[in-house]
C-alpha positions, -999 to +999 in steps of 0.1 A: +621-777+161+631-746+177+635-745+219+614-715+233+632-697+259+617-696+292+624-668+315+623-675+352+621-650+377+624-646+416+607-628+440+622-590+443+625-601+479+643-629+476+685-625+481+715-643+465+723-659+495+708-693+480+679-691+505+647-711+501+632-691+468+607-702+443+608-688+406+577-683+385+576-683+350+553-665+325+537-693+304+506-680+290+471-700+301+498-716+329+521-704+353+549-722+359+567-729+394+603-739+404+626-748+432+657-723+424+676-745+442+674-770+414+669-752+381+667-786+363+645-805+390+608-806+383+586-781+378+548-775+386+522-760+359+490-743+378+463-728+356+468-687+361+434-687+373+443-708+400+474-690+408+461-660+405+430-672+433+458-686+454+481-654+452+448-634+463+443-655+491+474-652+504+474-611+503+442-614+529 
């Protein structure tokens, strides 16, 4: 069986310094969330609905 590739992506305002970022990735129903600090650590899958109600809360 083929491996999908999974394309991870920072924050735009996030450096290359190493810093404290989290990467988010694009999986469909799911969003998935990393520590870029450990690219092979775990990683945590939150329904986009969730996300997306946590995300708004955030902004306000």
């Amino acid at each position: 069986m083929e491996e999908l590739k999974t394309t991870w992506r920072k924050a735009s305002h996030s450096g290359n310094d190493g810093g404290h970022c989290v990467e988010l990735a694009d999986l469909g129903e799911v969003v998935g969330l990393r520590d870029s600090k450990d690219p092979d650590g775990p990683k945590l899958l939150v329904p986009r609905a969730e996300f997306t109600a946590l995300v708004t809360a955030l902004k306000h």
